[in-house]
N, C-alpha and C positions, 0 to 999 in steps of 0.2 A: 504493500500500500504506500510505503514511503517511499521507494523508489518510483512508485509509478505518476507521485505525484511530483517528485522532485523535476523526474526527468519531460515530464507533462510541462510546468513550469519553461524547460529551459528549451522544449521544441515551439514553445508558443510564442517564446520571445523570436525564436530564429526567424519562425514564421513570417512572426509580427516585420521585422526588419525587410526579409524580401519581397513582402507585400507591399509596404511601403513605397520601395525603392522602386517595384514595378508599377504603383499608380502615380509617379510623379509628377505628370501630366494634369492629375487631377487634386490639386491642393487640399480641398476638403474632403475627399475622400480620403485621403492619405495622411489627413490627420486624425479623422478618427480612426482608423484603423490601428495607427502607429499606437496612440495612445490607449486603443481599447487592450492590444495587444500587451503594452506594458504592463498594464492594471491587473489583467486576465491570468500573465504570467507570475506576478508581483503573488497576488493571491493563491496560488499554487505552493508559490515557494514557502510563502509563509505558513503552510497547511504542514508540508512535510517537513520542515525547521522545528515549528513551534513541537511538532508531536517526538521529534527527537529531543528540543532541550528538555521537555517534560516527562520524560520517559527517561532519563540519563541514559539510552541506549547509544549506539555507534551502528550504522549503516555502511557497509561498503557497497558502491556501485561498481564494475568493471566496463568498462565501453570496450567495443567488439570489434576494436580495431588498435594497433601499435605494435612492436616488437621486444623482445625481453631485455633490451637496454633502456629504451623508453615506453613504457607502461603509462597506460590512460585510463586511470582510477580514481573514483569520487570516495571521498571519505567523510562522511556527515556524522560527526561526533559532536559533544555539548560544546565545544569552543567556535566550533566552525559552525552550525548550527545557529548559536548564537548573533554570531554576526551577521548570519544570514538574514533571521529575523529582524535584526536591525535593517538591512538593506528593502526587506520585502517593505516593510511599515513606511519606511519613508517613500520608496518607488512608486507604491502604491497611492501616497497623497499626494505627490508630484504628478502621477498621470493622471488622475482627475483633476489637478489643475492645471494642467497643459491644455485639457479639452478646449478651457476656456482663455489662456493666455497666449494658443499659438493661431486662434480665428483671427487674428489681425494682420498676421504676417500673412494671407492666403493671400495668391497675388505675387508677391514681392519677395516670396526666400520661397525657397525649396524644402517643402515640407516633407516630401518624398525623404529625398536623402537622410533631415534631420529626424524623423522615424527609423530611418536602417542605422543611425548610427545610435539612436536612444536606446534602440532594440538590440543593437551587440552590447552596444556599454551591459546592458543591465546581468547577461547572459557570463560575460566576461569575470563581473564581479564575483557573480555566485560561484564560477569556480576556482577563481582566485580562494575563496575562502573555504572550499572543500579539495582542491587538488590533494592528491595523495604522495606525491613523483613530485621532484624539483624540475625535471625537464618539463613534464604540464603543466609546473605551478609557471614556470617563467615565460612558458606561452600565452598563458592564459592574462597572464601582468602586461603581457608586451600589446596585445588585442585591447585590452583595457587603455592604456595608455595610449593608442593609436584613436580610437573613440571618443576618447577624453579631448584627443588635441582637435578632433575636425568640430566636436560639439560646441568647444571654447571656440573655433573661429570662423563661427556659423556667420557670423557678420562680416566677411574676410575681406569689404569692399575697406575698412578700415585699417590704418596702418597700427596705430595702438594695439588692436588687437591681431592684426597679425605677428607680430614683436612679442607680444604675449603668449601666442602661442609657440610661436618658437623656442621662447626660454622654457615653456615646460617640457617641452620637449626634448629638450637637452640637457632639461636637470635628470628628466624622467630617466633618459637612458644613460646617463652617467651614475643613476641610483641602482638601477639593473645591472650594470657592470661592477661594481661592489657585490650586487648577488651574486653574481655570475663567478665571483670567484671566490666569496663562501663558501654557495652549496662546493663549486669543486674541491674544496679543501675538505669538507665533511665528507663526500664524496670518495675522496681516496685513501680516507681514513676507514669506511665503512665498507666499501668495494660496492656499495649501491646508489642509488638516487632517490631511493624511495624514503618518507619522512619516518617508516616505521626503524627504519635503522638506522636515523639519527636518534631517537630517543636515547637520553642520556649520552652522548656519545661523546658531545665537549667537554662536560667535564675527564673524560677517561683519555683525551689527546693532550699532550704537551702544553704546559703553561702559556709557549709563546702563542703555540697554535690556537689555543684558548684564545687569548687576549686578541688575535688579528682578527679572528671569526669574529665574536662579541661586536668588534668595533666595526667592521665589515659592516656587520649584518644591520646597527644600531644607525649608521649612517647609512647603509641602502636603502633599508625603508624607511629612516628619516625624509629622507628629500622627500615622499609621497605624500609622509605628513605634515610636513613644515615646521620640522623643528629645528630652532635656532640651531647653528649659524645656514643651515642649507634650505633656510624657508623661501629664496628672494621671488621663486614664481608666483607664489600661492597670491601675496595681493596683486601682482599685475594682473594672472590670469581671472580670476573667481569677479572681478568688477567689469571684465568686459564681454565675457561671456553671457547668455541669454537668462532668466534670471533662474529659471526652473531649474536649467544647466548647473547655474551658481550652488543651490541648493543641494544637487546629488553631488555634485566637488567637494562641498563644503563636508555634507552630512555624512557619506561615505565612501568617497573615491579615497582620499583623506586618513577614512578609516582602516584601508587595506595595510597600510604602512602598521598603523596601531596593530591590526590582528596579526602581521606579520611578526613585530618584536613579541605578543605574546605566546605565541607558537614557537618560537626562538628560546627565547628565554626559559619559561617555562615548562617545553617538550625537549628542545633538545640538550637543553643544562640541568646538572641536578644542582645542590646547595652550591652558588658559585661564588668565585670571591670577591672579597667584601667590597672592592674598589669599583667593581661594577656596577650594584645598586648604587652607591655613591656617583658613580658618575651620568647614570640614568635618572637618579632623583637631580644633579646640580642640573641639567641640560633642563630639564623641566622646570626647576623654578625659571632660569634663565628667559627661559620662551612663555612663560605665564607671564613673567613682569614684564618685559620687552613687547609682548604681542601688545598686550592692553596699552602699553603708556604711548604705540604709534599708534593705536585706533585714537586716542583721544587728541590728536592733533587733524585729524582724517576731517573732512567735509564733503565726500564723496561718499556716498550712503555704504554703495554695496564694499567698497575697498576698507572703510571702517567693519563691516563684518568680517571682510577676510583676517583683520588683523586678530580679530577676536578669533578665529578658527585657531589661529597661531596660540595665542592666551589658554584657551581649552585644550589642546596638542598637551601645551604645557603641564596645566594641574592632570591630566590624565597618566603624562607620563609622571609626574613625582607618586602617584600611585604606585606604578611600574617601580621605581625607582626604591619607594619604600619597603614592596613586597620582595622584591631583589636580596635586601639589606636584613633584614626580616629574619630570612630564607637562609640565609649564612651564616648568620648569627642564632640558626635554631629553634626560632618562634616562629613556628608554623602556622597558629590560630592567628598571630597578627598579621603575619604570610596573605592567608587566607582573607584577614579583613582589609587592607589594602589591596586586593588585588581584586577586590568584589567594589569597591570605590571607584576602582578608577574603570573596570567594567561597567559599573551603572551611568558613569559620568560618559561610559563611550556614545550611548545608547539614548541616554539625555542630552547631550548635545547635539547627537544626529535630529531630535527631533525640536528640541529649540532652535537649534542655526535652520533648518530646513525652513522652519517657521516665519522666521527671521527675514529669509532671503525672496520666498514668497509673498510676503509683505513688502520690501521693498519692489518686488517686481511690478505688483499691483500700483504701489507708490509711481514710479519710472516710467511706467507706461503711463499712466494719469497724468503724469505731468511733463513726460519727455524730457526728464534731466535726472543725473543722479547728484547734482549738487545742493545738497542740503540748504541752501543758502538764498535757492530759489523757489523752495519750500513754501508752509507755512500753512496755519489754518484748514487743515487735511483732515481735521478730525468731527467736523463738521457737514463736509463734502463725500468722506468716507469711511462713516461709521465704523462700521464691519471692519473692513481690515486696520482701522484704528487701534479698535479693542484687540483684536488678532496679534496683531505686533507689539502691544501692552502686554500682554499676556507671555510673550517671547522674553522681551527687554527684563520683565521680573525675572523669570528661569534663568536667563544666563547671568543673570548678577545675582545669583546665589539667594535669592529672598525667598522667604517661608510664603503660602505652602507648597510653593510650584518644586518641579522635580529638580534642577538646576541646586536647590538649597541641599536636599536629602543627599546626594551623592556627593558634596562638597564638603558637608558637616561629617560622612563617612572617612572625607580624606584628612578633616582635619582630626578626628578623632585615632587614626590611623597614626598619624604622626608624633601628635601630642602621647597617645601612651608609648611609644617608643622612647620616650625621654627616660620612662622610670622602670623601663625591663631591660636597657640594656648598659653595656660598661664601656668605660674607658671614654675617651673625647667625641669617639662617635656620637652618644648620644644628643650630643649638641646640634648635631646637623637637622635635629627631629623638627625641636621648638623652631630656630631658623627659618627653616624651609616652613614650618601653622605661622610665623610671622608674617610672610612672605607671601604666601596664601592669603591670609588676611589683608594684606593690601592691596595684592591685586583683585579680590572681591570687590573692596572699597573703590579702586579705581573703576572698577568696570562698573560699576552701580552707578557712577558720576558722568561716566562714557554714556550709557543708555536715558541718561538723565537728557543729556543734550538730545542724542539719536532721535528720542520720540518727541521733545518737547518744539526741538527746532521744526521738524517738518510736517508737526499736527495741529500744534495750539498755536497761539494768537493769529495774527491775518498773513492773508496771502503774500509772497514777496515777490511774484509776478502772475502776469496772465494766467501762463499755462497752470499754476496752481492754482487761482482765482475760478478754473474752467474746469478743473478737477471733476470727475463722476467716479462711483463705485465701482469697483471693479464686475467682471459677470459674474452668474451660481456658482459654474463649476471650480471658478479660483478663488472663491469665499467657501464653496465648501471641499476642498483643499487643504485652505489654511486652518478649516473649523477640526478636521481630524487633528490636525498636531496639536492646534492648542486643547482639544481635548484631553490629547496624550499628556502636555504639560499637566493638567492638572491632575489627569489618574495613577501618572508616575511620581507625584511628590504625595499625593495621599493616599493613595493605595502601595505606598514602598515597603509595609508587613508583608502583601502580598506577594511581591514580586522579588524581595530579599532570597528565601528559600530556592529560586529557579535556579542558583548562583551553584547551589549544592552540588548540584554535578559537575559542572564546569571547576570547582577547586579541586574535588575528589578526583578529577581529571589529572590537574595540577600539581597540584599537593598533598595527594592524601588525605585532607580533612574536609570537615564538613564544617560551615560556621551558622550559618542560620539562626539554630537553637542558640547559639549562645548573643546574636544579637535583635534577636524579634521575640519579644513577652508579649504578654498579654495586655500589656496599657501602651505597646508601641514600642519603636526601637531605643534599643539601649546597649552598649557598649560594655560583655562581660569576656572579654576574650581570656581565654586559659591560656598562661605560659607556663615555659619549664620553671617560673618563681614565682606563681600563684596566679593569680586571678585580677586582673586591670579590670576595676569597676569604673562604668563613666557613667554620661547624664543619660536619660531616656527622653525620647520624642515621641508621644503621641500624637499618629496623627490621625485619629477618630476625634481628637480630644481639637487638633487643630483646624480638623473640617469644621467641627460645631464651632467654634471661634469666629473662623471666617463666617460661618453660614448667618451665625447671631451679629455680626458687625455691618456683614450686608445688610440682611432684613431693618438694621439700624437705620443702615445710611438710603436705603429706598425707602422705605416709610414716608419720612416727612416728604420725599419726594411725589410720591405716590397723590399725597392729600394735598398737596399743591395744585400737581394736574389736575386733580378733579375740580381747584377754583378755577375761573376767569383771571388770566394773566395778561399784562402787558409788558409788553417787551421795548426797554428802554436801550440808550449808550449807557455802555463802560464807562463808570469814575474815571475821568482822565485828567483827575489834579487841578482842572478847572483850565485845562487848554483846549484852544477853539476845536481840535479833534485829534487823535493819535492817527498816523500812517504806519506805513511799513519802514518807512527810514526809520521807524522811533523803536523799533524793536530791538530785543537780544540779539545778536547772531551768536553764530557756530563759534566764532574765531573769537569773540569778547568771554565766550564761556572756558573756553579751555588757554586763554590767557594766563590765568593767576599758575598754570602747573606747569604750564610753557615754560614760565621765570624758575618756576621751581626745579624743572627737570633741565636746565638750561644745559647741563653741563652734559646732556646725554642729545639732548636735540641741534646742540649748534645752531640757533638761530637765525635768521638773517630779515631785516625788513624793511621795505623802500616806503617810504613819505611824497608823494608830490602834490604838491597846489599849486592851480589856478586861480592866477588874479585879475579883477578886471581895474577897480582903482588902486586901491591900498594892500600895501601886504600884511595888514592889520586883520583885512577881512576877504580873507578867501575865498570865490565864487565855487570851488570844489575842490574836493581832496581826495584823493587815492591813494590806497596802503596795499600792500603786498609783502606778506608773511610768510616762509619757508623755511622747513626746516630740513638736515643735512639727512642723507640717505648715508646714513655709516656703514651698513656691509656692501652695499654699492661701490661708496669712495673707499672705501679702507679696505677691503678685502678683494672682492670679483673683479672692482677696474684696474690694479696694480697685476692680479692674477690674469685675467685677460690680456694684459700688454705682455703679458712674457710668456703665455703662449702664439700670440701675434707676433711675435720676434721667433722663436724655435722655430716656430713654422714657417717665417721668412728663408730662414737658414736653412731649411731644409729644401727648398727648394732647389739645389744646387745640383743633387739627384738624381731631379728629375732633368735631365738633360735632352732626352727624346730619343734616344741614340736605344735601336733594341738590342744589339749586340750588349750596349752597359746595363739592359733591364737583364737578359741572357747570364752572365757574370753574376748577377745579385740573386738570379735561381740558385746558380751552378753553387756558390760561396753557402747561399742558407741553406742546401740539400747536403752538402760537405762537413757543417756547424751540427745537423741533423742527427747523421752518422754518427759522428764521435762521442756528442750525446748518449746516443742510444748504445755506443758500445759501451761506455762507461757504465750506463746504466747495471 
């Protein structure tokens, strides 16, 4: 039953794709199809995922074709499973809102094509996260990645976005060649490809051999996920790509990198050393603090999300990082509650940012700009995805009772009792890192403060906002599945705590559940080898009735208002003949005061000009222009660019044209070859 729905799933997507691709001729036809097709396949998959992670069983599928070096075999256990379900949930709210975000472009893009490419992506993913073989999983990466790049540069009349996609491109397979020679190092350590004979297997190779895989593998599938220092594609690509696009990048293309370190880490290493979780937890704060503090400079909607994707990257892997540390150190129950954090947080932020990026799509197309700045009064014009995107903004800034808070308070609780179970200076990295945590909370709460306030409330700041309409059904109800899920995933998190069970016993051997879901809500009783770390507990039965009783509060008076006769007057305006849009906050005055404050990390820079027509007392206009420094731009990839620009000039010298000197460079590597191989 589970293979028949899995493999049902992934012929419906293929389907889906070359249906597409063959009614290009006909726009609407081929959009619904593309997207009935995703939705259809979306749904399948999540049938036989969710019945695997709820079952803790393991599925092998065998496909009926490949050779006994490369093997093409599905393997659906609770980790891959997992992600799947991740992937299904959010596809699936993506293509019902595609039905209704991509009726615009009929006419003018090729909706053909972008169905065959939405329909491999999704196909790609799911076995990206079940591949069984390094040689399928890196086929399966490389199709992904090939999907990813035409989806992103579906608009390709644009040079921005052509540049964009090309840098993913090249991070992408500069991340795959770090895999590339991983697996071959586990590989010839194992005499196989298959991931069943990496289990455990780095730990039992060489220190050093350890330490290059680890870092291998930690930077290959970094780049997919944009963690610092190898994030630089992720804001150019994810803001100029389509937004629905945006949203499977953000929510779980993104993700493959994370499931890939967890499969890594956790399958192929047993307790590893200690310098690893250490350097997985510092890489993580590093990209939690750094994503968030360039979102709060961002006035560009959707590239402020993308930094946030980076921020989230970040606190997911200090989960990573913690359970690593954990793990080496022997505390397997805190193993297990770290490692259940930053899973829930994988899974909550695929479906906040999806959220996130839908609303601004809705937003974009409303108003034909992504600059926040020409915004304004949005939430008047458009209700619905108003609320939609409030409801987002709370969950990624970590606030009760949306799901964004429960898997964050998981990480910090994760951390914080590491302080008092473990020895020597280590334990200092714990608090640190719930500091650190706690600020980029706080900053990302002050980020979404601007995000919703700049482009909903008070007045228009042009036309096209002024002219703003709601978006259509199928992209309001879209965005109404995720923000349902926000809210089911921070109050129903008893429920959903326990699915984690098999996925550690996968892992780790243990089981934590029971020791952090009671009966009044979650609470933090993990078992070490030195007793028992009690924390607070969270009800959250206790905190729906909170919320439910503060609503009913604050509609009430509302309620009995409506029912009088009202008139409707101006805004207090201090007693001036009328506010404009000139008199408003912008983007750029709000995130002033941290500008000065983080000066010393943004580098500055910003130009003054006025026009005068009598006096330079009294200026007819003034123009400011604000910018700040791209530091792994300047500092790292354009210094690094220029010296491979230079090698490469040099090497030119080679290339002479002469075949008799290509002939020579045979004859010399076939002679190199040889002696090799006799030595061998």
């Amino acid at each position: 039953m589970i293979t028949d729905l899995f493999l049902s799933g992934i012929v419906v997507w293929l389907a889906g794709a070359v249906a597409s691709l063959a009614l290009w001729r006909q726009p609407a036809v081929a959009r619904r199809v593309g997207c009935s097709a995703a939705l259809a396949g979306s749904l399948l998959d999540l049938a036989a995922s969710a019945a695997v992670l709820f079952s803790g069983s393991t599925t092998v599928i065998g496909l009926p074709f490949g050779n006994p070096a490369f093997t093409w075999a599905i393997r659906l256990d609770p980790l891959s499973a997992y992600f799947n379900v991740t992937l299904a949930v959010l596809a699936a709210a993506v293509s019902l809102y595609s039905f209704g975000y991509l009726r615009e472009m009929e006419g003018r893009r090729n909706l053909g094509a972008f169905g065959f490419f939405l329909n491999l992506l999704l196909p790609s993913l799911a076995l990206v996260f079940t591949a069984s073989n390094a040689f399928f999983f890196l086929v399966a990466w490389e199709v992904m990645a090939l999907a990813s790049f035409f989806l992103i540069i579906f608009e390709h009349e644009k040079e921005k976005t052509r540049k964009a996609g090309m840098l993913f491109l090249i991070m992408s397979h500069a991340g795959t060649g770090l895999l590339l020679i991983a697996f071959l190092v586990l590989a010839s350590a194992s005499g196989s490809l298959d991931f069943s004979s990496f289990h455990l297997l780095a730990s039992r190779i060489t220190p050093l051999q350890q330490g290059t895989v680890f870092l291998l593998f930690l930077f290959g599938f970094g780049v997919k996920a944009g963690l610092v220092p190898v994030h630089i594609w992720l804001p150019e690509a994810h803001p100029v790509a389509p937004s629905n696009v945006s949203a499977l990048m953000s929510g779980i293309v993104i993700k493959t990198g994370i499931y890939g370190m967890a499969r890594v880490f956790f399958d192929f290493y047993g307790p590893p050393p200690l310098w690893m979780g250490t350097v997985v937890l510092g890489l993580g704060v590093a990209s939690a603090l750094l994503g968030v503090l360039y979102a709060l400079m961002e006035h560009d909607l959707k590239r402020l999300l993308a930094w946030h994707s980076i921020e989230n990257i970040g606190i997911i892997l200090m989960g990573f990082g913690a359970a690593l540390m954990f793990r080496s150190l022997g505390q397997s129950n805190l193993a297990a509650l770290a490692l259940i954090a930053a899973l829930y947080h994988t899974f909550n932020h695929a479906i906040f940012k999806g959220l996130l990026f839908l609303g601004a799509g809705s937003v974009v197309q409303a108003t034909h700009t992504r600059n926040m700045e020409k915004m304004g009064g949005l939430i008047r014009l458009m209700p619905v995805t108003a609320l939609c995107f409030l409801l987002g903004a709370v969950a990624i800034s970590g606030l009760p009772p949306l799901n964004g808070f429960v898997s964050e308070w998981l990480t910090y609780q994760a951390l914080l009792a590491g302080f008092g179970t473990t020895q020597s200076l280590t334990r200092l990295m714990f608090p640190i890192a719930g500091s650190l945590l706690a600020l980029t909370a706080a900053l990302a709460a002050a980020c979404f403060v601007k995000a919703f306030a700049i482009p909903f409330l008070a007045l228009p700041r042009s036309e096209e906002a002024a002219e703003a309409r709601e978006c259509s059904l199928p992209m309001r109800a879209g965005m109404a599945v995720l923000a349902v899920g926000c809210i089911a995933l921070g109050l129903g998190a008893t429920w959903f705590v326990p699915v984690f069970d098999s996925i550690t016993q996968q892992t780790l051997g243990v089981r934590a559940s029971a020791a952090l879901v009671t009966a009044h809500g979650l609470a933090l009783t993990a078992g070490t080898g030195h007793g028992t770390v009690q924390g607070g507990t969270i009800s959250t039965a206790g905190m729906a009735l909170f919320f439910l009783l503060a609503g009913a509060a604050f509609a009430l008076p509302l309620a009995l208002r409506w029912r009088r006769r009202s008139v409707i007057g101006p805004v207090w305006d201090c007693g001036l003949p009328g506010l404009t849009a000139d008199n408003e906050y912008t983007a750029t005055a709000f995130s002033k005061p941290l500008r000065m404050i983080f000066s010393a990390l943004y580098r500055p820079r910003r130009e003054i000009q006025a026009e005068y027509e009598v006096s330079p007392h009294y200026p007819s206009a003034i123009r400011f222009e604000s910018e700040i420094e791209r530091t792994f731009e300047k500092r790292l990839y354009g210094p690094l660019r220029e010296r491979i620009m230079a090698a490469a000039n040099r090497m030119k010298g080679i290339q002479a044209g002469s075949i008799n000197l290509y002939l020579a460079y045979i004859f010399i590597t076939l002679i190199l070859l040889l002696l090799f191989g006799v030595r061998g």
